[in-house]
C-alpha positions in Angstrom: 0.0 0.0 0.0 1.6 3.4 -1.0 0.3 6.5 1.0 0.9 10.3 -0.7 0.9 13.0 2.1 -0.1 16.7 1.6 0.3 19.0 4.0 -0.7 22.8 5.0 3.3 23.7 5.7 2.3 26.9 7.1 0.6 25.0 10.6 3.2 25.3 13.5 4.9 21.8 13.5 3.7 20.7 10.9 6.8 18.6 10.6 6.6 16.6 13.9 3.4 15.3 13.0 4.5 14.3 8.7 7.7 12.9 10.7 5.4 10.9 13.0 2.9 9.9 10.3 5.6 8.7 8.1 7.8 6.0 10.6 4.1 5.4 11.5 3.7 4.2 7.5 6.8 2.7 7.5 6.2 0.3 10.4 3.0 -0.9 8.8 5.5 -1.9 6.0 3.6 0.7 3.9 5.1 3.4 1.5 5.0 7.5 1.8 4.9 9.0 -0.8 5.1 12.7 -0.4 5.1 16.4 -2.6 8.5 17.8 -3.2 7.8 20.9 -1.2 7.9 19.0 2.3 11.4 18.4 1.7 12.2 21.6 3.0 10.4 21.2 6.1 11.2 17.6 7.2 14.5 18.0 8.8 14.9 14.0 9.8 17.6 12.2 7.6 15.8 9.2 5.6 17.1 6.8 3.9 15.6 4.2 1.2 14.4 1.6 3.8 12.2 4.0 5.1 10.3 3.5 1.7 9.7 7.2 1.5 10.4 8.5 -1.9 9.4 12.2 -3.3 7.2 13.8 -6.2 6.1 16.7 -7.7 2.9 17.1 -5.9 1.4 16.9 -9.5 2.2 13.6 -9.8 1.2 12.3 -6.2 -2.2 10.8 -7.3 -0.6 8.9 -10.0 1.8 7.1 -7.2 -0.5 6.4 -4.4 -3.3 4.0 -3.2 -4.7 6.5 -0.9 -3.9 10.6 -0.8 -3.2 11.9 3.0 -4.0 15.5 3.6 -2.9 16.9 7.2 -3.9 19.8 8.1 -7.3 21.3 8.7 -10.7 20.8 6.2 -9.2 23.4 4.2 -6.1 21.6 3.5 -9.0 18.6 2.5 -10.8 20.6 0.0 -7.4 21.6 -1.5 -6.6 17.4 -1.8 -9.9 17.2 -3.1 -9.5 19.0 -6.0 -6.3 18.0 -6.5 -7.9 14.0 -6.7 -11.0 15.3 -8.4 -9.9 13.9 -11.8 -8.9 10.3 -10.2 -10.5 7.6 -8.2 -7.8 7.9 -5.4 -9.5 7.7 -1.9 -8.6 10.9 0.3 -7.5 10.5 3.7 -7.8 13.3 6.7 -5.9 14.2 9.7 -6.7 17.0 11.3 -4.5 19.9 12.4 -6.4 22.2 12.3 -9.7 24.1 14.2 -12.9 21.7 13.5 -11.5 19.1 11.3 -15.2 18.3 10.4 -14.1 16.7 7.0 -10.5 15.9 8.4 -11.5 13.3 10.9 -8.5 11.8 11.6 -6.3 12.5 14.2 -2.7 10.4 15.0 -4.3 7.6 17.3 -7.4 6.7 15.0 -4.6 6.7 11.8 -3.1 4.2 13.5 -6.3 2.2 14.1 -6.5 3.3 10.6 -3.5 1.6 9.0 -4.2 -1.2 11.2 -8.1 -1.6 9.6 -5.6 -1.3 6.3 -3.6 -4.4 6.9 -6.9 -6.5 7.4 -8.8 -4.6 4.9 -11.6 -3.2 7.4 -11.5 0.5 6.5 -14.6 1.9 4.9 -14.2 4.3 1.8 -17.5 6.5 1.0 -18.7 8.4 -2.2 -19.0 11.8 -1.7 -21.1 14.6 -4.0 -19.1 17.1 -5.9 -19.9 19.9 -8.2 -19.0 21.5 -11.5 -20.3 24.4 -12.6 -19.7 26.7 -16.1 -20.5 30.0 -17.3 -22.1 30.7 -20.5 -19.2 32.3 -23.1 -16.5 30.8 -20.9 -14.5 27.7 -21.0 -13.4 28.0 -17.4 -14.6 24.9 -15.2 -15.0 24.8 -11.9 -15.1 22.6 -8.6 -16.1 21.6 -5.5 -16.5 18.9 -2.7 -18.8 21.9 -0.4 -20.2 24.7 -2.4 -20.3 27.0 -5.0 -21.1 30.6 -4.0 -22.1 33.1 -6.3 -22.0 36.7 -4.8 -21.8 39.8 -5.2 -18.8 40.2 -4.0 -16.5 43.5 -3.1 -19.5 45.4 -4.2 -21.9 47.1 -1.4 -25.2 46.5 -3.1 -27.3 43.3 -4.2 -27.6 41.4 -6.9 -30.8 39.9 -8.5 -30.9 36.0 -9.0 -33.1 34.1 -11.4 -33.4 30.6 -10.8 -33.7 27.7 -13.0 -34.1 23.9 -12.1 -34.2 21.3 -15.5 -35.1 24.6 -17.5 -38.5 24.9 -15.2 -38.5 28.5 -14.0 -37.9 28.5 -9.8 -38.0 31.9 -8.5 -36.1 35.8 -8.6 -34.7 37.2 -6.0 -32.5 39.8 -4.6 -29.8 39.2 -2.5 -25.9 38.9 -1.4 -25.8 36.2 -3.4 -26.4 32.1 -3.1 -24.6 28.8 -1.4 -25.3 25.8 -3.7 -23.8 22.9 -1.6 -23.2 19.4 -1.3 -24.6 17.4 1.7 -20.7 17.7 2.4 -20.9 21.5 2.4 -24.0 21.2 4.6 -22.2 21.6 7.4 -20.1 24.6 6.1 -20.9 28.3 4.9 -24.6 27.2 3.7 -25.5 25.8 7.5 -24.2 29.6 8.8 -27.5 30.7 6.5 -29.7 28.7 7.8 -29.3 25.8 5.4 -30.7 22.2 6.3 -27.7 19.6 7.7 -27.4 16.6 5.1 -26.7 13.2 5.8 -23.7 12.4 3.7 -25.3 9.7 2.0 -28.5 11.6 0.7 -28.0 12.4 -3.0 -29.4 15.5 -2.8 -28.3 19.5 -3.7 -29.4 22.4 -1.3 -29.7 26.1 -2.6 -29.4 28.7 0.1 -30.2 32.3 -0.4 -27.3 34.9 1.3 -29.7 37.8 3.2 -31.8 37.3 0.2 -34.9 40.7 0.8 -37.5 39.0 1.6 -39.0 36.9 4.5 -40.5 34.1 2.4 -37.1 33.0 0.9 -36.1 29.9 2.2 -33.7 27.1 1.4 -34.6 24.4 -1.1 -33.3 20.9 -1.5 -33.7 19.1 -4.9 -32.4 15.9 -6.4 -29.1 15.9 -7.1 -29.9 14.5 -11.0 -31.6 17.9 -11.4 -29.3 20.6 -13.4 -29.5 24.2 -12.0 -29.1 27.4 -14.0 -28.7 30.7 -12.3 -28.8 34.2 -14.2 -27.0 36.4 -12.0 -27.7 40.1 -12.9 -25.8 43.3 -11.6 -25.2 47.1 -12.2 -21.8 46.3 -11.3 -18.8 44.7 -13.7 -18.6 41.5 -12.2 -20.2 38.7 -10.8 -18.0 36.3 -8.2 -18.2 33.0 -8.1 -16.3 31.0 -5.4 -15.7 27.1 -5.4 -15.0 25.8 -2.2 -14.3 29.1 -0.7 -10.9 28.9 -2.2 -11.0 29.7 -5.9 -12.5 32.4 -7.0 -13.4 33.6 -10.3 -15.3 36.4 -12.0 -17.9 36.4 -15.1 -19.6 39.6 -16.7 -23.3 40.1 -15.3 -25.4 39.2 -16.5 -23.6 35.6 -15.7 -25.3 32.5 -17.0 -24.2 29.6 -14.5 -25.5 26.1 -15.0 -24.3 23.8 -12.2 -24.6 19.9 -11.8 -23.5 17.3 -10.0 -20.1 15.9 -11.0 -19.8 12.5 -12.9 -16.9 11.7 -10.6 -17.5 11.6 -6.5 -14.9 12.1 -4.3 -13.9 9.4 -2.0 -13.3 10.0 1.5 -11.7 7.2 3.8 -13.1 6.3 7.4 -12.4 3.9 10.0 -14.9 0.7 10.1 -16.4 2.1 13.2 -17.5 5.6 11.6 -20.4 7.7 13.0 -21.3 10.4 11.4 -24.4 11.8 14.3 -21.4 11.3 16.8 -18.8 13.9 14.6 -22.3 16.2 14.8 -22.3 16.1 18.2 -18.8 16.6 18.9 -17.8 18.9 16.3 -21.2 21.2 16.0 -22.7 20.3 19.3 -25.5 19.7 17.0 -28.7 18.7 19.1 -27.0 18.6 22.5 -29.2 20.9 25.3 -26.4 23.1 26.6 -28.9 23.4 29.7 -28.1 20.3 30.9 -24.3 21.0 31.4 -25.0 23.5 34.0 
C-alpha cells in the first residue's frame, strides 16, 4: 500500500506530525509517498528503507493507493480538488480548528493503518460539483459549495433561478450557497441551510440575506441541473468554489451547475459515526442546559 501526504506547511509543526505519520507508514511496511515541497520542512535524515520517496505534488495521485491530507478541512478541500480527476481515496488528519471533513487524528490513523492491513477500513462516495458559465470555457469545482455573490461590491444582486429549464424563483440578495450534503455543514449551515446526511444524493440552494422573508432554502435531487442568471449594475459577478478559488464572469452571468460525474472518496475507520462527529464537532442537538 503506498500512501501520498499533503500538508498545510504553514501549521506550526507541521513537521513533527508528517515525521510521526511517516515511521508510523513505514512500520506498517507501507510506502509514503510525499510532494516535493515537504522536503524543506522535514529535517529527519531518511534513507531508502524508510520506503519514502518524493514527487512533484502533480504527480502524487498517479503514485498512491490513498492521498493523506494533514492539516485542517481546508487543507481537505485543497486534496480534493487536486484528486478530483482520479479515483484515489482521500484520507484526513486533522491539524487544524474543527476538522469536520478531516477526521482523523494520529491515534485513530493508527487504528487506521491497522483496519488497512486487514482490509476493514470503509471508503464513501461523496457529491461534488462543476459548474460553467455561459461564453466561458473555465470549469469549476467543488467537494462543499459554489457561491455566487456579489462580492467586493456594497449593493445586491438579482438572482433568477432555474431547475431542468423549469422557471424556480427571482430574488435579490448577497448572493447564493449551492452545496453538497458535504458542504451542509459549512458556509450554507451559517445561513440557515438544512444539515445533510452524507449519504443523501441530494443539492441544497441557500439564499445569502436574500430581501424577503419568504425565501427559504430548497433541497432538490441531485440529477436535477441548475441554472442561475445572475444580474448586476456592477462589472462582475463572483463565483467562489470551495471558498478557495474564485473567479469572475460579466453580469449578467449564466451559470448552470450539476453534480459531477466523478465523487470524491473519503476514507473512514470501520467504526464511523457520522451523528457522533455532529455532536462533537457542532454540538449539533446537545441541550447546553443540561451542562450547568
Amino acid at each position: 500500500m503506498k500512501f501520498g501526504i499533503v500538508a498545510n506547511t504553514l501549521k506550526k509543526d507541521v513537521e513533527d506530525i508528517i515525521n510521526l505519520i511517516i515511521k508510523e507508514i513505514s512500520s506498517h511496511n507501507f510506502q509514503s509517498v510525499l510532494s516535493n515541497e515537504l522536503k524543506e520542512i522535514i529535517k529527519t535524515n531518511y534513507n531508502s528503507s524508510d520506503n519514502l520517496k518524493f514527487v512533484k505534488r502533480e504527480e502524487i495521485i498517479n503514485q498512491c493507493d490513498i492521498l493523506i491530507s494533514i492539516g485542517g478541512d481546508g487543507t481537505m478541500l485543497s486534496s480534493a480538488y487536486l484528486v478530483r480527476n482520479s479515483n484515489i481515496p482521500l484520507l484526513g488528519v486533522n491539524f487544524g480548528k474543527l476538522g469536520f471533513l478531516a477526521e482523523f487524528d494520529l491515534d485513530s490513523l493508527k487504528i487506521f493503518l491497522n483496519e488497512v492491513a486487514e482490509k476493514k477500513y470503509v471508503v464513501e462516495d461523496r457529491i461534488a460539483l462543476i459548474a460553467k458559465c455561459e461564453n466561458s470555457n473555465e470549469e469549476l469545482f467543488a467537494i462543499n459549495d459554489i457561491v455566487i455573490d456579489k462580492g467586493p461590491w456594497q449593493k445586491m444582486i438579482e438572482l433568477e433561478i432555474f431547475i431542468d429549464d423549469e422557471y424556480v424563483t427571482s430574488f435579490m440578495a448577497d448572493g447564493i450557497i449551492i452545496a453538497t450534503p458535504t458542504g451542509s455543514t459549512g458556509y450554507s449551515l451559517s445561513t440557515g441551510g438544512p444539515i445533510v446526511n452524507p449519504n443523501a444524493d441530494v443539492i441544497t440552494l441557500s439564499p445569502i440575506a436574500p430581501h424577503t422573508l419568504t425565501m427559504r432554502p430548497l433541497v432538490i435531487s441531485s440529477k436535477q441541473k441548475i441554472n442561475i442568471i445572475a444580474h448586476s449594475p456592477f462589472e462582475k459577478i463572483q463565483i467562489s468554489s470551495d471558498g478557495q478559488r474564485v473567479s469572475y464572469f460579466k453580469p449578467p452571468a449564466k451559470i448552470l451547475i450539476e453534480k459531477s460525474n466523478k465523487p470524491i472518496k473519503l476514507v473512514h475507520l470501520s467504526k464511523n459515526n457520522y451523528y457522533e462527529i455532529l455532536r462533537s464537532k457542532l454540538y449539533w442537538g446537545i441541550d447546553i442546559r443540561k451542562s450547568n
